[in-house]
Backbone of each chain as ProteinMPNN parsed JSONL, in Angstrom:
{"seq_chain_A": "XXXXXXXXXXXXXXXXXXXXXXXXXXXXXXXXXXXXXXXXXXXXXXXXXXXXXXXXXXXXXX", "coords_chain_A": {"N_chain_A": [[11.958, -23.262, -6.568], [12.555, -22.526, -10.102], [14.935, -24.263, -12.286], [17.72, -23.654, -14.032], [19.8, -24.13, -17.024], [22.745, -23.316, -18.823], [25.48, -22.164, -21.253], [28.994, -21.678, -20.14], [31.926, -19.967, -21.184], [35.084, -22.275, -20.713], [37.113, -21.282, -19.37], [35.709, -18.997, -17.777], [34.375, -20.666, -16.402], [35.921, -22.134, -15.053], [37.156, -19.776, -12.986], [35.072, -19.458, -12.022], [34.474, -21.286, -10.246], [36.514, -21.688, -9.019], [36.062, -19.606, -7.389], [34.297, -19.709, -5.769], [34.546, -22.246, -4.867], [36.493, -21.234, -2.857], [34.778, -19.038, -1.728], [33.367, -21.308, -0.199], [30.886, -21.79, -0.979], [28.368, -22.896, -3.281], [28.433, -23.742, -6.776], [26.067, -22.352, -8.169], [25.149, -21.091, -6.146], [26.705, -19.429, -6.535], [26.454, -17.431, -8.697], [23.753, -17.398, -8.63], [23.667, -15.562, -6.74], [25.644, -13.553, -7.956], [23.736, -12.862, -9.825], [21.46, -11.302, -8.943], [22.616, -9.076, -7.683], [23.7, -7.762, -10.02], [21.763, -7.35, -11.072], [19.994, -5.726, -8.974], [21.945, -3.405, -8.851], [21.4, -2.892, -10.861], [18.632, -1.757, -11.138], [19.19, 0.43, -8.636], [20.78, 1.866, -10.278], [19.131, 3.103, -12.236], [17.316, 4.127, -10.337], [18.787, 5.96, -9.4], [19.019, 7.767, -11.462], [16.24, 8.554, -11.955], [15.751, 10.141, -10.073], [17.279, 11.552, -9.453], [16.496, 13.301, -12.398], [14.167, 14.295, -11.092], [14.669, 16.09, -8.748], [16.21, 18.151, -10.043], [14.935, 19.183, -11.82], [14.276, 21.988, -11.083], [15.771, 24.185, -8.083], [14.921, 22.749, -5.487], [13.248, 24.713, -2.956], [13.707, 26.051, 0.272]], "CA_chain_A": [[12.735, -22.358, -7.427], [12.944, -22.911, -11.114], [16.359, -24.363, -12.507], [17.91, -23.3, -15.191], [21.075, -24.343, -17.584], [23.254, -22.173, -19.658], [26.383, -22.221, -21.047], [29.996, -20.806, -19.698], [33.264, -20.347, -21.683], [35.39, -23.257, -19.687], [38.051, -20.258, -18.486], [35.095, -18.632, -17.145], [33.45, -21.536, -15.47], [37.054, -22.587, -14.095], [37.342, -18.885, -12.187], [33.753, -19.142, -11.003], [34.311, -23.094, -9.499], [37.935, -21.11, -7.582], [35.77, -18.379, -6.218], [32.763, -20.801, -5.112], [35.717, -22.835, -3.483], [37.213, -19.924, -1.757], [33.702, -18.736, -0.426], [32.405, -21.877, 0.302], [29.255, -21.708, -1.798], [27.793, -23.907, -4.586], [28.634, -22.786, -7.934], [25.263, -22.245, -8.047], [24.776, -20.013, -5.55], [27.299, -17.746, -6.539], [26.273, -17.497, -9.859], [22.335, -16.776, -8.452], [24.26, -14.255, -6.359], [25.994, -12.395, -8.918], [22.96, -12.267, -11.243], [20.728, -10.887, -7.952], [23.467, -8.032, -7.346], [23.514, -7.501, -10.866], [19.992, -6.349, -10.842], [19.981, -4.477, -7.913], [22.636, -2.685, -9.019], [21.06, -1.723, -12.681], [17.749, -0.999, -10.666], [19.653, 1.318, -8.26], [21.528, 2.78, -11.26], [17.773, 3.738, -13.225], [16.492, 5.037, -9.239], [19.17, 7.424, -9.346], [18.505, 8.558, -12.647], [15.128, 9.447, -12.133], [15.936, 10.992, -8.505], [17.793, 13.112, -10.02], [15.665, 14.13, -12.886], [12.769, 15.078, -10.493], [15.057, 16.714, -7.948], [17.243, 18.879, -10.473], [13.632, 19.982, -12.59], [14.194, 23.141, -10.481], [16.035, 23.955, -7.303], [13.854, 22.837, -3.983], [13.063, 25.994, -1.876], [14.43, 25.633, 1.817]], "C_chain_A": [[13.03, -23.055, -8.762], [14.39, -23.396, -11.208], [16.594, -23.893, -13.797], [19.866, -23.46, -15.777], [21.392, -23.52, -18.547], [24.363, -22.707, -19.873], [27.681, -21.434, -20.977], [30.926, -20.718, -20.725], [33.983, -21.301, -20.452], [36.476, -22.275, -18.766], [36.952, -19.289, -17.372], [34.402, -19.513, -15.802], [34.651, -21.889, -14.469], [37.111, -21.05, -12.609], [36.043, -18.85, -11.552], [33.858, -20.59, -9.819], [35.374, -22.489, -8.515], [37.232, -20.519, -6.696], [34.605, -18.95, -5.286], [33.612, -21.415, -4.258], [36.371, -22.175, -2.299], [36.587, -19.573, -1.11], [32.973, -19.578, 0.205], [31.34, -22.198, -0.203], [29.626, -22.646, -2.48], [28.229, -23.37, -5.437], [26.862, -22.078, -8.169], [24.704, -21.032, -7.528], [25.14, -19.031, -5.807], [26.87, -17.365, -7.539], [24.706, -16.645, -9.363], [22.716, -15.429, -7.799], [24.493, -12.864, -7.08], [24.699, -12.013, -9.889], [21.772, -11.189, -10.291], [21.523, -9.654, -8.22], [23.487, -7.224, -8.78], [22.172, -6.563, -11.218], [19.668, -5.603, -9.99], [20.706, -3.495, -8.413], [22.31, -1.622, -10.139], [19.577, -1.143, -12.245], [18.07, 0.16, -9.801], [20.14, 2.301, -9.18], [19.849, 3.806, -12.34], [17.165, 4.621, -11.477], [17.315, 6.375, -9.414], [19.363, 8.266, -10.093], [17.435, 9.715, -12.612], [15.02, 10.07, -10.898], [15.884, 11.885, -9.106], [17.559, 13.49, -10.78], [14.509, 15.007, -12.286], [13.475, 16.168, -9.511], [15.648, 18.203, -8.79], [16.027, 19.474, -11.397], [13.896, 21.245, -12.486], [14.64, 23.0, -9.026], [14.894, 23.97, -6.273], [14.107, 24.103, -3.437], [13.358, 25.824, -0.527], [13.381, 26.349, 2.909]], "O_chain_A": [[13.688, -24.094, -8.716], [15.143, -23.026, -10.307], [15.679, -23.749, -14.608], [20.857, -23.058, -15.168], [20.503, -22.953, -19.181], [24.705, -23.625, -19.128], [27.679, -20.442, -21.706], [30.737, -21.691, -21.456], [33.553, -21.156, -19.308], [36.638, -22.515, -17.57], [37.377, -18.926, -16.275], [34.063, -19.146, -14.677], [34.455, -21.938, -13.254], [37.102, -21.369, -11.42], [35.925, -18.192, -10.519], [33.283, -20.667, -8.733], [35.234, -22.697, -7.309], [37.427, -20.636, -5.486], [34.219, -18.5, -4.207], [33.544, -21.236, -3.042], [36.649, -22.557, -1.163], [36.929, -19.47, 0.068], [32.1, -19.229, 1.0], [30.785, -23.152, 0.342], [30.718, -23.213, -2.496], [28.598, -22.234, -5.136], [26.945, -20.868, -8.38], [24.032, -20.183, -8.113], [24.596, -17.94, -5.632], [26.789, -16.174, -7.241], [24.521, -15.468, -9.67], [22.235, -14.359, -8.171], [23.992, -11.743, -6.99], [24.688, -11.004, -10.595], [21.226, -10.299, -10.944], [21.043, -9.032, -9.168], [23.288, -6.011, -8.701], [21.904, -5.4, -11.518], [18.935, -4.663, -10.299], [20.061, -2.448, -8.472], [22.586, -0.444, -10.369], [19.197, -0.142, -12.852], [17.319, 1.109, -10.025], [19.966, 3.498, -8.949], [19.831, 4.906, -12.891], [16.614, 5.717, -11.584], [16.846, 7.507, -9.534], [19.782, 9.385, -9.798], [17.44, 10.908, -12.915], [13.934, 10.621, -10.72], [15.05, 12.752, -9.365], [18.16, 14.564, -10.801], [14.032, 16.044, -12.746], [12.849, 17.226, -9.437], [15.532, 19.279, -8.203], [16.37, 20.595, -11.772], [13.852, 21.905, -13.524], [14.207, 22.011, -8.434], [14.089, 24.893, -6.151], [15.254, 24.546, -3.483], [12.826, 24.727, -0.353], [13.589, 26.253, 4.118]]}, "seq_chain_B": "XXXXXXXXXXXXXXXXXXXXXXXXXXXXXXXXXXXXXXXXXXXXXXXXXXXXXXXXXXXXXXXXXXXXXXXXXXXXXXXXXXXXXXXXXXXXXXXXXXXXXXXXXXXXXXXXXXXXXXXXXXXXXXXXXXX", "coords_chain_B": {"N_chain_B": [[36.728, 7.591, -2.031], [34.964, 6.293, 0.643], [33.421, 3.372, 2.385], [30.506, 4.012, 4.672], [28.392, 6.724, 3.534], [27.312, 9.471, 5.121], [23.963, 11.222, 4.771], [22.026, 14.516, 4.501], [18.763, 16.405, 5.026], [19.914, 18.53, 3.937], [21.279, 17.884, 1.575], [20.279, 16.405, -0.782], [18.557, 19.08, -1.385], [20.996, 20.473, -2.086], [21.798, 18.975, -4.382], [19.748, 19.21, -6.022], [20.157, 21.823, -6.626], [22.021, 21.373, -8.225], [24.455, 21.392, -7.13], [28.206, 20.924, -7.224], [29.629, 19.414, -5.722], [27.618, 17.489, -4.375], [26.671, 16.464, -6.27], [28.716, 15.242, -7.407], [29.361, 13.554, -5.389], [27.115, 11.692, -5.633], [26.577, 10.328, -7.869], [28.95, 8.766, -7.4], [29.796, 5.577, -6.962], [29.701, 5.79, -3.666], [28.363, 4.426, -1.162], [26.023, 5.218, 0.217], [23.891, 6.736, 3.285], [20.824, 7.495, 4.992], [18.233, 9.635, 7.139], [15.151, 7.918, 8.277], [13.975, 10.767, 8.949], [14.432, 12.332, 7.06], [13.112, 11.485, 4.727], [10.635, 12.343, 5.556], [10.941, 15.016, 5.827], [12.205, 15.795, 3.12], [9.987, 14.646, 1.689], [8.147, 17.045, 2.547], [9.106, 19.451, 1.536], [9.289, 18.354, -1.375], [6.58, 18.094, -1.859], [5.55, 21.371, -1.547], [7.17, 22.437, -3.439], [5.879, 21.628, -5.646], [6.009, 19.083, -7.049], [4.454, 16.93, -9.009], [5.868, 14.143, -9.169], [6.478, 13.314, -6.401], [6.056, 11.033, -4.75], [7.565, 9.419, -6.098], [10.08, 9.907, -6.54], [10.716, 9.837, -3.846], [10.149, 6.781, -3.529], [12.641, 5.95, -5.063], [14.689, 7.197, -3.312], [14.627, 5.437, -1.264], [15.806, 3.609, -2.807], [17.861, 3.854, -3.263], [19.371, 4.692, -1.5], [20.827, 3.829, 2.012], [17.899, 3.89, 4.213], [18.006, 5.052, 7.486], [16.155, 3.822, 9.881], [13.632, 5.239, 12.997], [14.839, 4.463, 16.09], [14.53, 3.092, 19.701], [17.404, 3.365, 20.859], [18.585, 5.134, 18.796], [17.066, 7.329, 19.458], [17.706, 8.062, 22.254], [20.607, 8.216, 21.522], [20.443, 10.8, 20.094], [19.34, 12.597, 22.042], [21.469, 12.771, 23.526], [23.204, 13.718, 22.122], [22.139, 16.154, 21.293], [21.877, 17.391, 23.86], [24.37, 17.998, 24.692], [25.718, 19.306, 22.594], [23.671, 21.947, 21.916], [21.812, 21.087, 19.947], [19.057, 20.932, 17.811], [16.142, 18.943, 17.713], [16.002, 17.689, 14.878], [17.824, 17.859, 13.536], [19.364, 16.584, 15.555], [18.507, 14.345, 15.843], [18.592, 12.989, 13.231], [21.812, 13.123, 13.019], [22.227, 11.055, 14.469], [21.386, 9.002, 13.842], [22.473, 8.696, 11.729], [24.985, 8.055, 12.708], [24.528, 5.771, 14.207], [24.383, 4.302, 11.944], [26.921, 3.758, 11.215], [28.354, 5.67, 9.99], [31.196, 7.836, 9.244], [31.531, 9.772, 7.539], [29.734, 12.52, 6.56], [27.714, 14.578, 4.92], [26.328, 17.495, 5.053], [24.079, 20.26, 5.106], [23.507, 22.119, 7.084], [23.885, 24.38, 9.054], [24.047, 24.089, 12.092], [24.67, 21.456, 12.446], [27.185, 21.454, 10.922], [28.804, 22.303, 12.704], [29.495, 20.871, 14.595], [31.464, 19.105, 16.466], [33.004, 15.713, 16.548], [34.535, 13.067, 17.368], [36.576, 11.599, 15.354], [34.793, 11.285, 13.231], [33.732, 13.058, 10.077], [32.8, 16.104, 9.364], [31.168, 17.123, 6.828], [30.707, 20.177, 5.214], [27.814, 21.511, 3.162], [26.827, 24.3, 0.476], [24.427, 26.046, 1.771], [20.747, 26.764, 2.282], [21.398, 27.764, 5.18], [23.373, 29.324, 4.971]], "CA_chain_B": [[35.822, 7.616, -1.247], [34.952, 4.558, 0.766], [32.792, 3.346, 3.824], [29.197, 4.37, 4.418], [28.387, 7.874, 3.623], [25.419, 9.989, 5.424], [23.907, 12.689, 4.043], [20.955, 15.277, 5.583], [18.029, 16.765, 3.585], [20.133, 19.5, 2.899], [22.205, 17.028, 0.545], [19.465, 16.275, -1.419], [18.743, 20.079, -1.655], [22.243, 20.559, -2.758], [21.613, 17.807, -5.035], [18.406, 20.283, -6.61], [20.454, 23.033, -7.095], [23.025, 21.377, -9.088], [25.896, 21.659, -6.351], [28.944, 20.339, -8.189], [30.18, 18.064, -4.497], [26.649, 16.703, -3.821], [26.382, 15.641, -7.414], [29.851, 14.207, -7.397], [28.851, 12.05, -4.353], [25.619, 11.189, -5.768], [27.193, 10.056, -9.029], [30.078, 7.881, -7.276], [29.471, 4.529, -6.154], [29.631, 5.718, -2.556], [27.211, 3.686, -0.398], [25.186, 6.643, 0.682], [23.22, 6.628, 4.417], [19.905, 8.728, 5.482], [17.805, 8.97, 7.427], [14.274, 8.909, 7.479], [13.252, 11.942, 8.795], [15.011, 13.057, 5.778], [12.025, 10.938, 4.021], [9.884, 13.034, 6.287], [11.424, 16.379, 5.42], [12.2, 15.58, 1.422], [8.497, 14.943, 1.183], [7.243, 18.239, 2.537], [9.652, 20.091, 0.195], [8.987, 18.422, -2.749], [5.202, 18.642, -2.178], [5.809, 22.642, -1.39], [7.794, 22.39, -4.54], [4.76, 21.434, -6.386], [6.401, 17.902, -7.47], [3.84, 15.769, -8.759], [6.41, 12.808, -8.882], [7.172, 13.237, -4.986], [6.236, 9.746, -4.253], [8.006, 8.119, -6.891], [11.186, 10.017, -5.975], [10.728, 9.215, -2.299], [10.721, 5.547, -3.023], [13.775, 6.081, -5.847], [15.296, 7.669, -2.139], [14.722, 4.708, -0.405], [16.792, 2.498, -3.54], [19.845, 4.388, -3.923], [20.326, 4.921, 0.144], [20.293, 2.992, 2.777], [17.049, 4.748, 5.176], [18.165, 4.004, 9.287], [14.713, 4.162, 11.109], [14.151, 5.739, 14.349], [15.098, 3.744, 17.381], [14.613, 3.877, 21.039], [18.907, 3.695, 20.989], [18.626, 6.319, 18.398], [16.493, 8.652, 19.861], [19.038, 8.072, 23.301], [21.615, 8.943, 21.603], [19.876, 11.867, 19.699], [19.337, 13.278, 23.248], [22.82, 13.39, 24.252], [24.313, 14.787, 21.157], [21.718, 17.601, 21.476], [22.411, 17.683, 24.653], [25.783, 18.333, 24.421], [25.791, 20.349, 20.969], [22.726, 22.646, 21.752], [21.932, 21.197, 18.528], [17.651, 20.941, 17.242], [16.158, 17.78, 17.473], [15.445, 17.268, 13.797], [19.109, 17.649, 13.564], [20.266, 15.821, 16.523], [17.899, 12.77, 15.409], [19.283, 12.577, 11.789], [23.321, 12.811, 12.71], [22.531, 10.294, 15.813], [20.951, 7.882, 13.132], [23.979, 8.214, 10.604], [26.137, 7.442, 13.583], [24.291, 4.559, 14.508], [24.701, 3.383, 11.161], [28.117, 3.906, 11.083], [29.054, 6.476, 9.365], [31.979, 8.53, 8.841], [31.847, 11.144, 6.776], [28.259, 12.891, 6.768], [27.314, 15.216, 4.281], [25.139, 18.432, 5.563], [23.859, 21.587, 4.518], [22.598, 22.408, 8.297], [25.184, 25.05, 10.111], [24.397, 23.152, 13.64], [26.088, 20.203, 11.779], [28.716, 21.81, 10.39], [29.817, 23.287, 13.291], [30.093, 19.819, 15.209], [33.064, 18.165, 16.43], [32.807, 14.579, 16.791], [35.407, 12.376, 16.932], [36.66, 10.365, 14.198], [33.574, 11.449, 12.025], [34.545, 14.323, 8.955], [30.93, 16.514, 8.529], [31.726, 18.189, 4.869], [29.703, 21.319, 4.69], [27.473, 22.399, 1.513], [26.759, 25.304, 0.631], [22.814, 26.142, 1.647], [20.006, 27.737, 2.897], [21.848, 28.002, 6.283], [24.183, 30.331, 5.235]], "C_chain_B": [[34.881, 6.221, -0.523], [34.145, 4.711, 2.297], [31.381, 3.587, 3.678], [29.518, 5.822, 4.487], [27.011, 8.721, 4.018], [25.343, 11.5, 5.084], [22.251, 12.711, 4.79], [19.967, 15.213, 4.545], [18.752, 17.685, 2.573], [21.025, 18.964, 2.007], [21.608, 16.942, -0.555], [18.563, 18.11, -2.086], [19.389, 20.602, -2.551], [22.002, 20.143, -4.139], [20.502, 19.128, -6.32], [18.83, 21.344, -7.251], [21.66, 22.492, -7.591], [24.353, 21.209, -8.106], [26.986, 20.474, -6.787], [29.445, 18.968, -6.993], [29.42, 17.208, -4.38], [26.763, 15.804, -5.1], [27.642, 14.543, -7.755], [29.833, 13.029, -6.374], [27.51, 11.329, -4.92], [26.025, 10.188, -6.945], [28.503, 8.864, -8.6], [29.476, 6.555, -6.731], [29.324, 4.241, -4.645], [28.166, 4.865, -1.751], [26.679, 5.039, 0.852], [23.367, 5.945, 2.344], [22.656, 7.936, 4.572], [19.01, 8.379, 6.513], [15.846, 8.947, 7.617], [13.342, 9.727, 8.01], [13.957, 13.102, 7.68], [13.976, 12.844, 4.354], [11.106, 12.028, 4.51], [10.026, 14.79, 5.625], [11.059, 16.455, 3.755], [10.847, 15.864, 1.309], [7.83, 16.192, 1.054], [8.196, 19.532, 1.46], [9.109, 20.135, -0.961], [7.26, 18.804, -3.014], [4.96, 20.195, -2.485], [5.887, 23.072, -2.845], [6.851, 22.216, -5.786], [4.936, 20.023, -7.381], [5.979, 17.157, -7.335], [4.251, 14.146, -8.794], [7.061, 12.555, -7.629], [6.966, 11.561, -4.776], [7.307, 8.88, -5.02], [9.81, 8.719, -6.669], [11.674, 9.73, -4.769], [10.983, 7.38, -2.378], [12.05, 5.379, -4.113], [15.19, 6.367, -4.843], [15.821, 6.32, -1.679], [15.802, 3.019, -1.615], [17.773, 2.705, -3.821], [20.185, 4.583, -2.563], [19.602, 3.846, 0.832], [19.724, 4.175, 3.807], [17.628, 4.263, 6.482], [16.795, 4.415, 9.894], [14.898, 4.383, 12.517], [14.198, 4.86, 15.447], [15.251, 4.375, 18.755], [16.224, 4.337, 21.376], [19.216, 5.162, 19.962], [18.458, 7.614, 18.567], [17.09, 9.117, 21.133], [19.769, 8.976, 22.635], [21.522, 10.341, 20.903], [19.935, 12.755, 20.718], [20.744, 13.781, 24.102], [23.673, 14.291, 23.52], [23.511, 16.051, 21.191], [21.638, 18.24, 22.261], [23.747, 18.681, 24.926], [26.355, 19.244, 23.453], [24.725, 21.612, 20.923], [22.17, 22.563, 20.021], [19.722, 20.562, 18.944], [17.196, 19.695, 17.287], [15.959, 17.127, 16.556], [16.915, 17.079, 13.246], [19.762, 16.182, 13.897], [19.575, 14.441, 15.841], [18.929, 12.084, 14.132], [21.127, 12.26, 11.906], [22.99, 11.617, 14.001], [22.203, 8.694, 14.9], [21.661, 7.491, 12.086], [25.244, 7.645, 11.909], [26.199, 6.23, 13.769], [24.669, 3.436, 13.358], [25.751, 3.04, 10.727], [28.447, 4.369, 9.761], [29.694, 7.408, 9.705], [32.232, 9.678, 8.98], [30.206, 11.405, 6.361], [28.364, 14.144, 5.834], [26.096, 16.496, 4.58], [25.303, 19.896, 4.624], [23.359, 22.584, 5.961], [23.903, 22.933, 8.968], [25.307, 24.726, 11.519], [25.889, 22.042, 13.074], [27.129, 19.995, 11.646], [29.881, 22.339, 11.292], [30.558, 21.614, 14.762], [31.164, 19.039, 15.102], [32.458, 17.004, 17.147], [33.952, 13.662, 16.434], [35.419, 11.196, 16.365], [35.272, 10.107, 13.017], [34.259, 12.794, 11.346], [32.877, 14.63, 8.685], [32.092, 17.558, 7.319], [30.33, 18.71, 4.899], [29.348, 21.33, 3.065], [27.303, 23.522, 1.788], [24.854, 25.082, 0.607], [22.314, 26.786, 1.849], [20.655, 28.498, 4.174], [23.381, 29.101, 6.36], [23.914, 32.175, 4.001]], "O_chain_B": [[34.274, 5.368, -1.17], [34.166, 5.657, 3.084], [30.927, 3.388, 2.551], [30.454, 6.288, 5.136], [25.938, 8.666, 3.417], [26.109, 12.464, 5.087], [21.554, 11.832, 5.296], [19.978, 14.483, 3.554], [18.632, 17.826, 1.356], [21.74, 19.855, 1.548], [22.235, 17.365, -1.526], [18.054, 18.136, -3.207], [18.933, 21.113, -3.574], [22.013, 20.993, -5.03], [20.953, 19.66, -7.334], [18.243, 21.86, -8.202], [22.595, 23.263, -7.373], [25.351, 20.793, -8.695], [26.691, 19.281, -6.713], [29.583, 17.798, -7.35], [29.866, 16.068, -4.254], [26.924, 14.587, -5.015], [27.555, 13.401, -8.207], [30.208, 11.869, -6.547], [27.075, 10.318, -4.369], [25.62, 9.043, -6.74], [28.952, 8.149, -9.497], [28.531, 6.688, -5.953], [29.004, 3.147, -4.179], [27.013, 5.016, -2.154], [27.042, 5.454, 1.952], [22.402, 5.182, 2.281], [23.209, 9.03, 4.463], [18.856, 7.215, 6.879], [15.224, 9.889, 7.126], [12.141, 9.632, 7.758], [13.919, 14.331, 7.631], [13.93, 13.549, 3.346], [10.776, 12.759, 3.576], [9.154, 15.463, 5.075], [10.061, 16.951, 3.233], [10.414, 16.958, 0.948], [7.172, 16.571, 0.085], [7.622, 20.364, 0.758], [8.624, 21.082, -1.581], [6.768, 19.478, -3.918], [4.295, 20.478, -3.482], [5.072, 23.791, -3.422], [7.171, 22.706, -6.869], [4.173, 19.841, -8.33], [6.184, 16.38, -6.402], [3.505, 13.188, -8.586], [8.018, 11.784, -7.556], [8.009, 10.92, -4.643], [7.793, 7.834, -4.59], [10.703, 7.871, -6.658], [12.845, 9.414, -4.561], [11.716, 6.754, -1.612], [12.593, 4.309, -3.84], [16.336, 6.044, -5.154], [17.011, 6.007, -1.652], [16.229, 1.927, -1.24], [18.574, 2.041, -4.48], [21.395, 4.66, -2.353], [18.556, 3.232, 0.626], [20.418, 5.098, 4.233], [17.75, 3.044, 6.603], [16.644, 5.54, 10.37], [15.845, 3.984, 13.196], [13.049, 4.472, 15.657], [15.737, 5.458, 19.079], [16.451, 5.378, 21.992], [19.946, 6.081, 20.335], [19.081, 8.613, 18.207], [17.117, 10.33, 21.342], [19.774, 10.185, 22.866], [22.48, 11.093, 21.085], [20.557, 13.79, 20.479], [20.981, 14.686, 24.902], [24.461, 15.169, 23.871], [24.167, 17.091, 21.119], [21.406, 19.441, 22.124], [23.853, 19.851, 25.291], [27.416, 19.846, 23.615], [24.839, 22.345, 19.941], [22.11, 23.455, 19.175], [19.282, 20.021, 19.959], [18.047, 18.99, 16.745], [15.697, 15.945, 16.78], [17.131, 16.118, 12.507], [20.279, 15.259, 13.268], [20.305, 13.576, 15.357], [19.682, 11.11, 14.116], [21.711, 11.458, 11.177], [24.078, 11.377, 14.524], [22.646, 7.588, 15.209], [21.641, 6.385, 11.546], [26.199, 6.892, 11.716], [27.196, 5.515, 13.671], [25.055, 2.278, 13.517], [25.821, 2.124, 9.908], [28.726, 3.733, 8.745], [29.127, 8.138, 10.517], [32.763, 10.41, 9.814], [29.543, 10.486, 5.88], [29.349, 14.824, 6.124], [24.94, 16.244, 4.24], [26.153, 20.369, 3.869], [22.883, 23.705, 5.782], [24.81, 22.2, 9.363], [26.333, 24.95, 12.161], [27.109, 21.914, 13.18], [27.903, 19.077, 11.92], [31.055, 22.647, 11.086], [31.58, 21.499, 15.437], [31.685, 18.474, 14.14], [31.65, 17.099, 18.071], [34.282, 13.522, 15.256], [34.768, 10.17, 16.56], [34.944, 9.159, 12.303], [35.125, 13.463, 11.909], [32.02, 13.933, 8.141], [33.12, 18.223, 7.199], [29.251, 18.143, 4.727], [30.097, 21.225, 2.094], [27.47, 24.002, 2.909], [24.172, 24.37, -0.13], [22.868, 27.885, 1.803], [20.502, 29.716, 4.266], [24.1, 29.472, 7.288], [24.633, 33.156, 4.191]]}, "name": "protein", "num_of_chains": 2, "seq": "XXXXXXXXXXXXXXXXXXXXXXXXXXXXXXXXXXXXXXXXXXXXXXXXXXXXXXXXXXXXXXXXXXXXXXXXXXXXXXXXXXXXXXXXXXXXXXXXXXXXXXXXXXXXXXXXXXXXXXXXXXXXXXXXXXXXXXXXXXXXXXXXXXXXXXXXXXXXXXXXXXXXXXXXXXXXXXXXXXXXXXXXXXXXXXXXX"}
């Protein structure tokens, strides 16, 4: 797995190091976490876009 | 609105014709459950329908819900609720497979459905073909 560095504001990095402590995780992980969920979430958000453009075209027939 | 939520074909129906509830569930962050002979169904609709983007809405289906596949425990308990409900087995399959997945509150357009009592589950009627 590639690595990769970036940088945080230090108020930000402090609340991500609490919540990594609290769950246990790496900072690391949570961080790969949130950016995973992140993307699922904006790919779910474009599926149900175009659902519901193809569905709402015209009502389905029963 | 909170928990898993399962919905039929006729949700997705609903959904087609604009229905102001379906679209308000569809639209909320609810974590939405199907199942998939609802994949099964949807398809022959939309093909019917003459919807040459059926596939690409079918797998758009399978990213905004969670699908439950059929199981030998599924298809059990399919048998008892239609048992017990004189309910269809295209029915009985689909609410036995939102059960399994634990859900709730189930979303139908199917007047068997609607007319089931099950405890500690809430079916919320649409309005559909079935009436």
């Amino acid at each position: 797995m590639p690595a990769v560095s970036f940088y945080l504001k230090q108020e930000v990095l402090d609340a991500v190091r609490a919540k990594a402590k609290s769950e246990n995780l790496p900072v690391s992980r949570l961080i790969s976490q949130a950016v995973e969920r992140l993307l699922e979430s904006e790919e779910r958000r474009r599926a149900k876009s175009r659902l519901l453009e193809i569905l709402t075209q015209r009502p389905l027939g029963v | 609105m909170s928990g898993l939520i399962g919905v039929d074909t006729g949700f997705f129906l609903a959904l087609s014709q604009k229905d102001k509830t379906a679209l308000a569930l569809f639209e909320s962050p609810a974590e939405l459950v199907t199942s998939v002979l609802v994949l099964y169904e949807l398809q022959k609709k939309l093909r019917e329908g003459d919807r040459p983007r059926w596939r690409e809405a079918l797998a758009d289906l399978e990213r905004v819900a969670c699908v439950i596949p059929l199981t030998s425990g599924v298809a059990l308990k399919a048998g008892e609720i239609a048992h017990d409900n004189a309910l269809p087995a295209g029915a009985a399959l689909i609410i036995a497979s939102l059960l399994d997945a634990g859900c709730r509150t189930i979303y139908t357009t199917d007047n068997h459905l609607k007319r089931l009592e099950l405890r500690g589950v809430e079916i919320i009627g649409l309005p559909g073909s079935d009436e």
